[in-house]
N, C-alpha and C positions, 0 to 999 in steps of 0.2 A: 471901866478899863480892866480892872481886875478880878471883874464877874467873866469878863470876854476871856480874860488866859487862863482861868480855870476851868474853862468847859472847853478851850483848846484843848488843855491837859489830860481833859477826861476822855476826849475824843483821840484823840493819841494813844491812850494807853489802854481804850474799848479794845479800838483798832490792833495794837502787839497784843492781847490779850487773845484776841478773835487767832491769830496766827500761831500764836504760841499753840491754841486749841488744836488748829488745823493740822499744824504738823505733827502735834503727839497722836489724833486720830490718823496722819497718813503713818507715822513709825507703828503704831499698832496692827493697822489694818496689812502693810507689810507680813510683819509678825505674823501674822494672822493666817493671809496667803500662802507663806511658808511652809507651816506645819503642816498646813493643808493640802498642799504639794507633794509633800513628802510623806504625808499618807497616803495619798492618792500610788503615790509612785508604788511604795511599800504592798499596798494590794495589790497592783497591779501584778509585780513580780511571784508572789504568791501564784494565781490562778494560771498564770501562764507557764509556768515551771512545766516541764518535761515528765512526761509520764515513764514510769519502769518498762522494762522490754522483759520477754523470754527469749530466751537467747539460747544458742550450740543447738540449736532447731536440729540439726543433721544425726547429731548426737544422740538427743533424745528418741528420735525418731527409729532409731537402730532397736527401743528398747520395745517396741512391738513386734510381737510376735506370739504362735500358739503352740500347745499342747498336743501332743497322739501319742497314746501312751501310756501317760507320763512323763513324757518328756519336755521339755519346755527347750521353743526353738527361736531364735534371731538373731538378727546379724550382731548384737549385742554379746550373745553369748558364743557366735564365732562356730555354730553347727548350722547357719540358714545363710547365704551369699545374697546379699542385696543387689549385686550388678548381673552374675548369669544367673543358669535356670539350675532349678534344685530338682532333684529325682526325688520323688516318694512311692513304695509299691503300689503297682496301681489296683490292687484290692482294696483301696481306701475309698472313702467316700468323701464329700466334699463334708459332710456333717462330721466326718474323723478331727479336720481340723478346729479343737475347737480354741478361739479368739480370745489369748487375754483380754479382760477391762484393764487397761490405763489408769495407773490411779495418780496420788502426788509425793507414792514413796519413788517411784519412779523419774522424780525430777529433783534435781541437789539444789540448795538455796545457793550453791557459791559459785557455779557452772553453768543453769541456766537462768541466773537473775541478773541485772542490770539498770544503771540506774543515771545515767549521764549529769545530775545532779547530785550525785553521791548522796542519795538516801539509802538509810540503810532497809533490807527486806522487814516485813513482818510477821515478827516469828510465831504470833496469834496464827494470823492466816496468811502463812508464805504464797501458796498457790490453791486455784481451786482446777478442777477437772470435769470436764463434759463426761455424758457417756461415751465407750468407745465405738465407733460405726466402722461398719467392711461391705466389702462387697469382690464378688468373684466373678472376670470376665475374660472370656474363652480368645483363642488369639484369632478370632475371625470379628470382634465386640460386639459377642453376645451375651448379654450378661444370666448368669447363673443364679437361680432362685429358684423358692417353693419346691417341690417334686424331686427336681431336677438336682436338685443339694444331696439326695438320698440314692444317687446312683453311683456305682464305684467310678473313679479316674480312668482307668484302665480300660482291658480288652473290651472292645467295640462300644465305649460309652457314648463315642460323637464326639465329645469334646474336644475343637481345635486347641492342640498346645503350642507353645503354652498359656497354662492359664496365667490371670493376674491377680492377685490379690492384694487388694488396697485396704491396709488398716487406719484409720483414722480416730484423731483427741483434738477438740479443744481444750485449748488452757490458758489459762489468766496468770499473774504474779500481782505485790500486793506491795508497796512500801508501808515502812512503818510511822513516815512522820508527812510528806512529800504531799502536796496539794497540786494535781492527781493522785489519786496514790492507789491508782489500778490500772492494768495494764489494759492494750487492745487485747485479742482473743488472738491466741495463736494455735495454727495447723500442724499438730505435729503428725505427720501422714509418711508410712513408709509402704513402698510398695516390691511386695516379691513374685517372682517369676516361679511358677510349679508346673511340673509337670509327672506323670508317670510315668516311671519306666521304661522304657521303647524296649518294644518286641512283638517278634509273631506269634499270636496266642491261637490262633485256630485254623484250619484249612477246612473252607464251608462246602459241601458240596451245593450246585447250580441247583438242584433238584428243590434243595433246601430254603434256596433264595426264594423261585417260582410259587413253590406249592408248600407255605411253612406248616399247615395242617396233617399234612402226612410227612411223616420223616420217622418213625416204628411203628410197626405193625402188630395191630392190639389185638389176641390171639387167647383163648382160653379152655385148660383140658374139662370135658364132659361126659357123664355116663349116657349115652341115647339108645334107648332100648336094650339096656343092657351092655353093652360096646363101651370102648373107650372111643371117644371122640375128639376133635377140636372145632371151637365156632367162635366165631369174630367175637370179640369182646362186649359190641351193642346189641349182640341179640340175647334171648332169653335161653336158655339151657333147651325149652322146647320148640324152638323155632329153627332146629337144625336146617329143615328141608324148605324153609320159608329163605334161610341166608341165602343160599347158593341161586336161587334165581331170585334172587331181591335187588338185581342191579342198580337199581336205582337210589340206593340207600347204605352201598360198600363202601364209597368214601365215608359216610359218617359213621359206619358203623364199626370202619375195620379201622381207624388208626388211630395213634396218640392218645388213647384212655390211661389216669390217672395211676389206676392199678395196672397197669403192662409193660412198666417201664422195665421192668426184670425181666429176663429171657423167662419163660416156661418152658419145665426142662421134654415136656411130651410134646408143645405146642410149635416152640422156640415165640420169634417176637420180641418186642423190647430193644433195649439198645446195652450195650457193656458199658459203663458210666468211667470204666476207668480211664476209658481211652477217646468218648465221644458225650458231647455239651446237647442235650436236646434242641436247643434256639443255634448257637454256633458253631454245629460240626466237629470235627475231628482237632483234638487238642494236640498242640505243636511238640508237646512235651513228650508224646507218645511214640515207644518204639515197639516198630517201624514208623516211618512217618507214613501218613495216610498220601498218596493213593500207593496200593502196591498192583494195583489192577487197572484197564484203561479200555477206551476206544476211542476212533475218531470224534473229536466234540464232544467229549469228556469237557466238565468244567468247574473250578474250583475257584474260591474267596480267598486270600490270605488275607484273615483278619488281624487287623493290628488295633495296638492302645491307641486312646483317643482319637481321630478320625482318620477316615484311608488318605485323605487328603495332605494328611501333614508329611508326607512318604514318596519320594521318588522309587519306580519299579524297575528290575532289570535283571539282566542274565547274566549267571559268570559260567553255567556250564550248561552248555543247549546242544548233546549228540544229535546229532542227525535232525536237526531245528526241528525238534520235534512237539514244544512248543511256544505258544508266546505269550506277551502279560501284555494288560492295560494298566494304565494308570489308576485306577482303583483296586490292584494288586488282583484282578481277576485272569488266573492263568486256564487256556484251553489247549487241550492236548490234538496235534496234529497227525502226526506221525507216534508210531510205537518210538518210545527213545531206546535205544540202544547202550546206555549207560545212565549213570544217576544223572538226577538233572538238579540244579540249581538256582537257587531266587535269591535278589539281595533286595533287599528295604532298605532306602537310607532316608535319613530325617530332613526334615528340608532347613529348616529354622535353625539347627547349630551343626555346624559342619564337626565339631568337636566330639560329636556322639557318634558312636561305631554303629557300621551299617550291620545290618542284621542278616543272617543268612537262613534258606530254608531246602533242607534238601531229600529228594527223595526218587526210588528206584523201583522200576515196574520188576518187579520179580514173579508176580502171577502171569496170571493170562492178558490175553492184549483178545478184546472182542471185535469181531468186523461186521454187525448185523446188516441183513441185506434189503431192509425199507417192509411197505406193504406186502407184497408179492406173497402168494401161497404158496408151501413146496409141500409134499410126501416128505418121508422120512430121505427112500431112497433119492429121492431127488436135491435135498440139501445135502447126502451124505457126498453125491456128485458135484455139484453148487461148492462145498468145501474145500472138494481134494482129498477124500479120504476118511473114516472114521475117525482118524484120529486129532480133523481138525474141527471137530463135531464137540461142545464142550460136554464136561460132565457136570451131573449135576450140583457135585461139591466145588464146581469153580467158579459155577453160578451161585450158589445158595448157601447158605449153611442152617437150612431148615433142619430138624432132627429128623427131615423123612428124606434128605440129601446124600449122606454118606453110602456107600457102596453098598454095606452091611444093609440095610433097609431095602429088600425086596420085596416085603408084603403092599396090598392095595393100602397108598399114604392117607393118613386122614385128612376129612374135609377140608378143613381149613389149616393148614401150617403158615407159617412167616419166617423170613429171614430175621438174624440180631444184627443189627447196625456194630457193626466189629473191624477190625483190618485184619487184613489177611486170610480172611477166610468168606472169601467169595467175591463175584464182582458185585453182586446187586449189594450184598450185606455193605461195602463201601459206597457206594453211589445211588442207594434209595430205591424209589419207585423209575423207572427206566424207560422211557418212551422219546418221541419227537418234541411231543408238548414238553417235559422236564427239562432234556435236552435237545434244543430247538439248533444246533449247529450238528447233531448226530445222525447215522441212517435207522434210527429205529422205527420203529414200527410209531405209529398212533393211531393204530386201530386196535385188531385180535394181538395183544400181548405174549401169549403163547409162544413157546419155540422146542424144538425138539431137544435132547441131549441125547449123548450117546450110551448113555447106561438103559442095559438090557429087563425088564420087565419081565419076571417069569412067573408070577405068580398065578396058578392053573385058576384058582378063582376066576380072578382078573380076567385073565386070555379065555374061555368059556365065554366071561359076560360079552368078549366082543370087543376088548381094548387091544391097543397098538402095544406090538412086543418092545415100546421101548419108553423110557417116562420125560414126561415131559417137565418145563419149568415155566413159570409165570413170571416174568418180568414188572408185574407189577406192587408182586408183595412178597416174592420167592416161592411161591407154593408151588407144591412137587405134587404132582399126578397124570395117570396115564390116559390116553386121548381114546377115542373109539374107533377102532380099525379103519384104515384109510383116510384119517382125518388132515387135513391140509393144515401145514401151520408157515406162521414166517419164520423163514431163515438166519440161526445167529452161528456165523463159523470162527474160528479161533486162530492166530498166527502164533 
């Protein structure tokens, strides 16, 4: 019996022993869970934390901008407008501007850093910076590269204005303690409106447009046989008598040579650089303005900066409608005007910019050629109305064998100089129907009578016409072989 209540005893108190166990391994393992918990949590919080921002994006953004000069330009520095368009001469070039790089002096750690976690920046590495990238597109979005960078903004470049220019930075920020502790990549990109100057830089003649190969006449003085001479510029000092019937070889041989851009003062030729652009005609700056001489279907360009298209065209002063413009600023003359006449250009894209005016007044002669038809002298001098609507040769020409004073037989080859005011051809080039396809000029025999008298007993013996004539094709002055038919050009 008391074998039996001692192994009761021991079984009883296996039994609270076994539980006592149980419970200090569950209060443990508790424990245990806990801390475990509370790490788990503790990391958690860590990796998910809030990454730093760059921030005042608008701000910084302002601080792009470039150099021409030495100047240094942006909306930052309050000399470049980031909402409208900024003027720059347009004798610049797209390579003038040249593009700061963006660096990380250009970002303030207290302005554009941020950190919704209240970390502080890292003053190690507050921020880093991409290279800075641009790019420049015309306001029709064409974008502007290669070549194309090395041509000025300005008169007749093409470029639709305005142009745009988009500077671009990545950039990062960096906290100093923060798990993240680097930011996305942010765009700092501003972009400016450019454009050149608006104005009218050139009045083209139509001749110019057609046939850009001949626009002066390349003309050079030579000894032949003893003689002073002149002979087209392509031929050889001995090929005098080969030029003159070498038709087939006068376009290339007689214009636009390197060396003939100077009048030659025995030959004439060339063009006066003061007042006339070899490629763009008559410069707007030049007084008179170019035309001061006309005929029916007379035609000219007003060239403007950056493309014709950005330009509404129109009239504020049109005596006697004498002529009219197209939308690409190409004006043709109808009627003789009978006072100055007037063009406005106005911009299309800001009405803010002043329209631009061009103006100019026939103060020479007004020519009325009368197509193919052959006439005699006397027969155009009746055709006219008179000798005195018969022109001279100085109204046509300003060859050096044009002027009154010049009654010796002219030499072979003379040229007009591309000039104002001193003649019609010398303004409006090579003169025919082909050149000017709305005009009555001839496009055949060039030739035409003036009324200057011819006396030189030479001359008149060899069997020339007592009066000299003019070539319409390069201004060369010489006298015809008695009874020779030419076409008719009479004067109002």
């Amino acid at each position: 019996m008391k074998r039996l209540k001692n192994a009761l005893l021991f079984s009883i108190s296996t039994i609270q022993i076994n539980s006592i166990i149980l419970i200090l391994l569950s209060l443990c393992s508790l424990s245990i869970s806990s801390k475990s918990l509370a790490l788990i949590t503790h990391t958690v919080n860590i990796i998910h934390g809030n990454q730093p921002k760059v921030v005042n994006i608008e701000a910084a953004a302002k601080k792009q901008g470039f150099t021409i000069n030495g100047v240094f330009y942006s909306a930052n520095t309050n000399n470049l407008n980031d909402i409208q368009i900024n003027q720059f001469d347009g004798n610049l070039k797209i390579n003038d501007f040249i593009i700061k790089n963006y660096t990380i002096n250009d970002l303030d750690m207290t302005t554009n850093y941020d950190d919704s976690d209240e970390d502080g920046i890292s003053y190690r590495t507050p921020f880093s910076v991409e290279p800075t990238t641009y790019s420049w597109v015309d306001n029709n979005g064409v974008t502007i590269e290669g070549n194309d960078r090395a041509r000025i903004i300005g008169c007749s470049s093409g470029f639709s204005m305005p142009l745009y220019l988009t500077i671009s930075t990545k950039v990062k920020t960096y906290s100093e303690y923060g798990i993240p502790n680097e930011s996305e990549y942010a765009d700092i990109t501003q972009k400016y409106k450019i454009m050149a100057e608006p104005e009218i830089c050139y009045a083209k003649p139509y001749q110019m447009t057609l046939f850009p190969n001949y626009v002066w006449g390349s003309v050079r003085a030579i000894l032949y046989q003893g003689r002073q001479e002149c002979i087209l510029s392509g031929y050889r000092d001995d090929q005098l008598i080969e030029s003159l019937d070498d038709y087939r070889m006068h376009l290339v041989n007689g214009w636009n040579f390197d060396n003939s851009r100077n009048r030659n003062s025995i030959c004439g030729g060339g063009y006066n650089a003061q007042v006339f652009d070899p490629i763009n005609g008559f410069k707007a700056s030049a007084v008179p303005h170019f035309p001061t001489t006309g005929f029916s279907g007379a035609k000219f360009q007003l060239v403007m900066t950056g493309n014709q298209n950005d330009f509404n065209y129109g009239l504020t002063q049109n005596p006697n409608n004498s002529v009219t413009i197209d939308n690409q600023g190409f004006v043709t003359l109808v009627n003789k005007p009978t006072g100055p006449v007037t063009i406005k250009a106005t911009f299309k894209h800001d009405n803010q910019i002043a329209e631009k005016l061009y103006t100019f007044s026939l103060t020479g002669i007004w020519a009325n050629p009368r197509g193919n038809q052959l006439y005699s002298y006397q027969q155009v001098t009746n055709l006219c109305g008179g000798e005195s609507k018969v022109p001279s040769r100085a109204e046509m020409s300003n060859s050096p064998n044009a002027p009154l004073s010049w009654t010796a037989i002219p030499y072979s080859w003379d040229a007009f100089t591309r000039d104002i005011g001193n003649g019609l051809l010398s303004e409006w080039g090579m003169t025919s129907k082909l050149t000017y396809p709305d005009s009555n000029w001839s496009n055949n025999l060039l030739w035409f009578y003036s009324r200057d008298v011819f006396s030189d007993p030479v001359g008149i013996a060899a069997g020339y016409e007592n009066r000299f004539s003019v070539d319409s094709w390069i201004g060369q002055i010489g006298p015809w072989i008695t009874g020779s038919k030419l076409p008719a050009v009479c004067i109002e």
